[in-house]
Steps between C-alpha positions, in 0.01 A plus 500: 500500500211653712421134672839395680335129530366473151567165359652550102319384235575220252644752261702660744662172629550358127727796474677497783602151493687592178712742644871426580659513887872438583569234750829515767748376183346754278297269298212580323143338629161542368279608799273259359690162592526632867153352526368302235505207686442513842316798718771775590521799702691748382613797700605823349721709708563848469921465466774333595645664781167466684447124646274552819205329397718153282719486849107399634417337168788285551316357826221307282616109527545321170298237620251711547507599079589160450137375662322818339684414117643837516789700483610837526727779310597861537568726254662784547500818226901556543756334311590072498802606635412551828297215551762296669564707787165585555415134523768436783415876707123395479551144576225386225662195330217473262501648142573855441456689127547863399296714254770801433231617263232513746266364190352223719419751775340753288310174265358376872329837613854547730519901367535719830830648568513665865727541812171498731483327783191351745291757471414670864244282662509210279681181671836407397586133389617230720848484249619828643621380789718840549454865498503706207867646556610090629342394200693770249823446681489130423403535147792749466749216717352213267524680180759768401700439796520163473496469103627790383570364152146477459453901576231572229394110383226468805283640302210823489416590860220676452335154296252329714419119439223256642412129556354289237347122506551380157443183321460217436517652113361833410303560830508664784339514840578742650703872515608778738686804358700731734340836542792648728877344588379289793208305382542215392244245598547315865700150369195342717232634301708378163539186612156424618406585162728290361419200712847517660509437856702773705644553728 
């Protein structure tokens, strides 16, 4: 998708609410119901093994969503499976889906695979807190080390995601697609847009 912020059209979000994503008991859930009744933000990350920016998610106070009538999920594009552990190494106790098929990603205008970084110049998020070698080394400690049973079930890599408001119903507000591995959108900005108050 040439516009990373483009919002998708009615078509585009009729279909996508159809689709089918796996929650942390391997159940199937139409994306659909995740916010068809109250206004959601929904957080696609790029795998399991990579939790930087949910640790900071984590921070936003359910009273907060309570007072906005929101909520937020993550999906990530590896398998249910993992879910679990990724929920207690990111510390996000809010719920968590999977898209194994990456279907939802590619519906939403999520289609860039890359192992870029910041580009030179460019200023890097508040999330990454740590250098890029810090940062890989904890991945690696949180992920295969860690879990090594779920070696191969955190999902594509190379997939990036983005940050969706969605709902209430078939609408949506507003949308932020990764163009490289570290850019998702500051939680502040989200949240403001949201009506969440945060920090």
């Amino acid at each position: 998708m040439s516009n990373p912020k483009a919002i998708p059209d009615e078509s585009t979000l009729n279909q996508a609410s159809e689709l089918t994503i796996y929650n942390s008991k391997g159940e199937e859930v139409k994306f659909g119901t995740l916010f068809n009744e109250e206004k959601t933000i929904v957080i696609f990350i790029r795998h399991f093994f990579c939790g930087a920016y949910v640790h900071q998610l984590a921070s936003v106070k359910h009273e907060a969503l309570e007072a906005a009538s929101s909520k937020i999920v993550v999906i990530g594009c590896g398998d249910w499976a993992a879910i679990r552990a990724y929920a207690a190494t990111s510390t996000f106790s809010g719920p968590i889906y999977a898209d194994p098929t990456r279907k939802l990603f590619h519906a939403l205008g999520m289609t860039i695979e890359t192992l870029a970084r910041t580009p030179a110049g460019e200023k890097r998020r508040s999330y990454l807190t740590t250098n890029v070698f810090t940062n890989a080394i904890t991945s690696i400690w949180n992920g295969p080390l860690k879990h090594p049973s779920l070696i191969g079930k955190q999902g594509n890599i190379s997939q990036l995601g983005g940050e969706f408001i969605l709902g209430p119903g078939n609408t949506c507000s507003f949308a932020s697609r990764m163009q490289h591995t570290e850019d998702h959108i500051e939680i502040a900005e989200i949240m403001e847009k949201a009506g969440v108050a945060f920090p």
